[in-house]
Structure formats: C-alpha cells, structure tokens
C-alpha positions, 0 to 999 in steps of 0.5 A: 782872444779879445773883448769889447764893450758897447758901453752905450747898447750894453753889448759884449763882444767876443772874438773867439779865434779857434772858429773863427768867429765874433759873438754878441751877447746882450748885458743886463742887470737885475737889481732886485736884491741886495746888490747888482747882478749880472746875467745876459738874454742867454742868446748868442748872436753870432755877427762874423764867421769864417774870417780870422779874427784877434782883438775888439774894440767898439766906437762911441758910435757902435761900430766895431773894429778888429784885428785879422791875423791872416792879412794883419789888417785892421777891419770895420763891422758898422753898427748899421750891419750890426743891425741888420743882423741882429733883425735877421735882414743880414745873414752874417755869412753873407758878410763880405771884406771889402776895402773902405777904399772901394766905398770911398770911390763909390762915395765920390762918383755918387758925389760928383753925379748929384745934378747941381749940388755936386760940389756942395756934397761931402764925401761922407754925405755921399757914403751916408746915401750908399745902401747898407750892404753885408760888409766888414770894411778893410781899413788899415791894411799891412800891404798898403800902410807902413803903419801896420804891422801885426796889430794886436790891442785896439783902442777906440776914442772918439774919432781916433783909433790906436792900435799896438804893433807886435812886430816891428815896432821900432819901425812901424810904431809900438803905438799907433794912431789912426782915424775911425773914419779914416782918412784917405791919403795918395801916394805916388806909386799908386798905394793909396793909405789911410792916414796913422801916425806912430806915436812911439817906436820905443819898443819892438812890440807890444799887446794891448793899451788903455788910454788915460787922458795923455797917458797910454799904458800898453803891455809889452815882453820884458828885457828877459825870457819870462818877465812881462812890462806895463809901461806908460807913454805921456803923449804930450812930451814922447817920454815912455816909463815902465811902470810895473816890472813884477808881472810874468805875461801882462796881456789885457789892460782895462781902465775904470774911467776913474782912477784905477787900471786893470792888467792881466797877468796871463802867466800868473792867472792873477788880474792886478790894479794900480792907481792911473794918475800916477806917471810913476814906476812901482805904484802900489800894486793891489790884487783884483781877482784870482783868474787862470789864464786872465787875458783880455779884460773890460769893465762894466761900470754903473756910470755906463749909458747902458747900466740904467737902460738894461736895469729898465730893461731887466725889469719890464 
C-alpha cells in the first residue's frame, strides 16, 4: 500500500498490508558509470509487525506517520525508536500503541514534580526527558476526533500534518490539517483531541495528496462508475478545480519539488505527469512510465540531503 521517503537518512518505507507489516530499506547510489544507479544494502528492516497498517509518510525529523485501518486512526513510530530498532535495542515486536495522550500526561506531571523550575518546564521539555520506550504513538484518533474519519494519504510539512478522508468528507473534511506534534485540545465531555482542521469538505473522499506551495492536489472517484479525478484546492482562497478527468483510478501522487507532478492511474497501469504551476483544468498531460497497477509513488531526487551521503557512502 503506501510508501515514504526519509529524504534526509535515505530510508524507504514500505507499508505491506497483507502482514501486516512496515519495512526499511536503506537507498544508495553508485555513481561509478555513466549515469546514477540505484541499489539498496539488500537488507530488510522490519520496524512494525502484526498492527494493521495502510499509507506512510515521514516528517522532516524522521519520525514516521501511518494510517491503521482497524481503528481508522493516525499513529506516530519516532525516529528515536527507529533507532533503537535498527541498533537492535528494541525488537519491533516488542512495540506497543499507546495514545500521545498518555505520554503528554506523563509529560506534565514530570513537569509539575521538577523542584523550583516546574513552571519554567515545557510540556515538550518534559516528553523530551521521558526514556525512550518501544512505542507507536496514537494521535488522531476516529473515536475522539470528528476530524478523522478512515484517513487514507499522508502528507507531512514541516510541523503540519494533512491527512485525506475516504469517508465522510463532506462532514469530516475530504482534507485535513492537523499537528506532527499535535496539540492538545479539552473537551467538556471529557474527549480530549488533538487540534485539525478541515480545509475542504468538497467531496465525500478522497486517496492521497501532494502539496505544492498553497495548492493541494489530492485524487479522488469521479462523478461516474469507473472514472477517476485529479483536483487541486488553493488553499488561501477555499476554491477546489478538477484538473485532470481522463484517468480511470487515480491513486498515489508525487510532486518533484520543482515543476512537475506524478499521479498513478492504477486502472490504467500507466503513472502520468503534468506541470504544477498551473491552477488549470486539462494541463498537458505526459506519459512517465508503463506500470501495472502503479498505486503509491515517491521520488527520489539528487537535490535530497541524502543523495551525495549515500554517494559517499556507496563508495567507502
């Protein structure tokens, strides 16, 4: 199902549902001939096992993010534990979900106990002091959030986090926006949520997202049986366009961090590009590649802070 990329580490994550299972895999690059290659360590690095798991993403801090479709909720697996797996501190099955919830508690009481500096304390200070344990981190959670409802695409940037809907977008947001480090909000039946905001309810769902500056692409079913859309929302003015309407399944969608975005057609086995400056309907659509059931895409890109690392590392 869904991939991410850990553009800084050069780590590529794998969500494989049927385990279900998320696995590492370590890029590098020989640039030796003619042109760049690709190959990996040929080692797998399994880092969760035996929770539910859909869609990835990764955090400009290495922390990874994904969707589990048997609570439809949003989870956390910290770089920090990333770590202590890789190093073999942690066993991944050892790896429990507890709600961020719990850890904030924790957090504060730590706070509020520190002799004479308590009120000098932040609650992240104070979850930065806690040990690191073999956790995954409930964060947006269906049962709590009016927000979520069977999330599906992640998109991490910065310190926001959006997520689309694939239910009950038209009441819980098709888009939404939360917090990678989310923060607390009281509700007076005792419900406490993580603060998100829909940023479009204009549609009952949708697949995944790629954000381009103010502009969001997200994929979606079209208006008849069998037809797919790629539309754009420009966030600063609410205003949602289809832009392309020729697709069967549009499912994954990837932007180069240039000019150019990708979108898989699973029905088509085709994965397509169009310019991203363009808050047009029918851009010139181009053929990438050939792909049979093409569905979740990333992009790998020498302007990476991993590309020239992994060189290095290539050749030592």
């Amino acid at each position: 199902m869904g991939i991410a990329f850990d553009k800084r580490n050069g780590f590529l994550y794998v969500a494989d549902q049927g385990v279900p299972a998320i696995y590492r895999y370590k890029i590098l690059v020989d640039n030796s001939g003619s042109e760049p290659k690709l190959f990996t360590t040929k080692f797998r690095l399994t880092v969760m096992q035996g929770h539910p798991v859909q869609f990835l993403t990764v955090d400009m801090d290495g922390n990874l993010f994904y969707t589990a479709p048997d609570t439809n909720n949003i989870n956390r697996i910290d770089a920090a534990v990333l770590a202590k797996i890789a190093n073999g501190d942690f066993q991944q099955s050892a790896l429990e979900i507890v709600s961020q919830k719990t850890i904030l508690a924790e957090a504060s009481a730590l706070s509020n106990s520190s002799s004479n500096s308590s009120s000098n304390i932040s609650a992240e200070a104070a979850t930065d002091a806690l040990p690191v344990e073999p956790q995954i981190l409930r964060l947006y959670e269906a049962a709590a959030n009016p927000m979520v409802s069977s999330p599906a695409g992640l998109w991490a940037d910065g310190l926001d986090l959006y997520w689309t809907n694939t239910r009950d977008g038209e009441a819980s947001g098709t888009i939404v926006k939360g917090e990678t480090q989310p923060t607390l909000v009281s509700n007076p039946n005792g419900t406490d949520y993580f603060v998100a905001e829909a940023i479009t309810k204009a549609s009952p769902g949708a697949f995944n997202l790629a954000k381009v500056g103010s502009t969001i692409f997200f994929s979606q079913n079209g208006t008849q049986p069998g037809s797919g859309l790629v539309s754009a929302l420009l966030t600063t003015t609410g205003d949602v366009l289809n832009v392309l309407s020729s697709l069967e399944r549009p499912r994954g969608i990837v932007w180069d961090r240039d000019q150019t975005l990708f979108v898989a057609d699973e029905a088509g086995g085709k994965v397509w590009c169009f310019p991203s400056g363009r808050f047009m309907a029918n851009p010139p659509l181009q053929l990438a590649v050939n792909m049979a059931g093409a569905y979740g895409l990333e992009l790998l890109s020498e302007a990476d802070p991993w590309y020239y690392n992994s060189i290095t590392s290539s050749v030592s």
